[in-house]
N, C-alpha and C positions, 0 to 999 in steps of 0.2 A: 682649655678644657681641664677639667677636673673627676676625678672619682672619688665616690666615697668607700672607701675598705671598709667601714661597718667591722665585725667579726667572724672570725675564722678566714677569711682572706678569699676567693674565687667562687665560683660558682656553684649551685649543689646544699646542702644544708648545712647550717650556720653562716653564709654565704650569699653575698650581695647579689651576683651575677651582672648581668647586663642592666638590671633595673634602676642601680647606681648612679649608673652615667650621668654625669649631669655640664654642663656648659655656662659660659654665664651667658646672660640674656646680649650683653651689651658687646658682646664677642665678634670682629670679624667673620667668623666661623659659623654661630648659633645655629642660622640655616640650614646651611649644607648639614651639621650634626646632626639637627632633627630630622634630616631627611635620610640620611643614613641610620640613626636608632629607629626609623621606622621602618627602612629595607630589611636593617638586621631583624626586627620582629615578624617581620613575613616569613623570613627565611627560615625561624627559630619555628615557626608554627607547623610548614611545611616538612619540618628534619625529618627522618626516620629518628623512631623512637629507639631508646640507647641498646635496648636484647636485640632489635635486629643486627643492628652494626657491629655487638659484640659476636653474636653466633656469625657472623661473616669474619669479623677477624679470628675464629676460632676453626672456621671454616679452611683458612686461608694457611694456619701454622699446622693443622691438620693433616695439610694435601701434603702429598712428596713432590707435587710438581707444582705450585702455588701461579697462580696467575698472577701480572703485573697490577692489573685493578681488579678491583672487586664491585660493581654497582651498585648503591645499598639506598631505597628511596622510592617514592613516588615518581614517576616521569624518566627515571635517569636513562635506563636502557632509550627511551625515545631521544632524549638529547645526544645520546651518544650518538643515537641513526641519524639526526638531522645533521647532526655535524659531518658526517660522513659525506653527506649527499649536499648541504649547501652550500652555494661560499659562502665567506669566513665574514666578509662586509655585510650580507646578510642577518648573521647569526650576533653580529655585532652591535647593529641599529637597533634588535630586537632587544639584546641585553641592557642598551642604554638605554631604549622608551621601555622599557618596564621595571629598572632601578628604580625609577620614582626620583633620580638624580639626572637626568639627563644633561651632558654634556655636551654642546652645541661645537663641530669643529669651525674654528677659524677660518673667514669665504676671503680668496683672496680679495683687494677691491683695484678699479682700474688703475692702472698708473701710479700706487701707492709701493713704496717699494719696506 
C-alpha cells in the first residue's frame, strides 16, 4: 500500500486525508483495502461533527470532577446500553456482518488435527 502526501501533509486543508489512500491493483491486499476505505467512509460520514467533540472536550477540562468517557455522536449512548445488556458474541457478529469485512472464524473439521 501506498499514500500519496500531496501537500501540507494530513488531513484538513492543504491536506490529502483519507482520499489519498491508494493500493496497487495487483496487491495481495487490494481487496480487503477497498473494503476497509469503504468502512472507513461510512464511519467518516456518520462522525459527529468536529464543534460537537470539541465543546465536549471543553466540557470535560471544564468540570472539577471530569468523567472517564465522554459520549459524543449519533447512536453512542445506545451502544453503550446494548453493550451493557448483551453478550459480547452477540455485539461481535454484529460488528463483523456490518464492517462490510466480515471475517469468517475457522470451523474445526472432523478428524483434521
Amino acid at each position: 500500500m501506498r499514500t500519496n502526501t500531496g501537500t501540507g501533509g494530513g488531513a484538513g486543508p492543504g491536506g490529502p486525508g483519507f482520499q489519498a489512500f491508494r493500493t496497487k491493483s495487483d496487491s495481495p491486499y487490494a481487496e480487503r483495502a477497498r473494503m476497509i476505505a469503504r468502512y472507513v467512509e461510512r464511519v467518516a460520514e456518520r462522525a459527529p461533527e468536529p464543534d460537537a467533540v470539541v465543546d465536549t472536550i471543553m466540557q470535560a477540562v471544564r468540570s472539577p470532577y471530569p468523567n472517564l468517557r465522554y459520549p459524543v455522536g449519533k447512536g453512542v449512548k445506545q451502544q453503550i446500553w446494548l453493550k451493557r445488556v448483551l453478550p459480547w458474541h452477540w455485539i461481535e457478529r454484529t460488528l463483523r456482518n456490518n464492517s462490510g469485512f466480515c471475517m469468517q472464524r475457522r470451523r474445526k473439521t472432523d478428524g483434521a488435527v
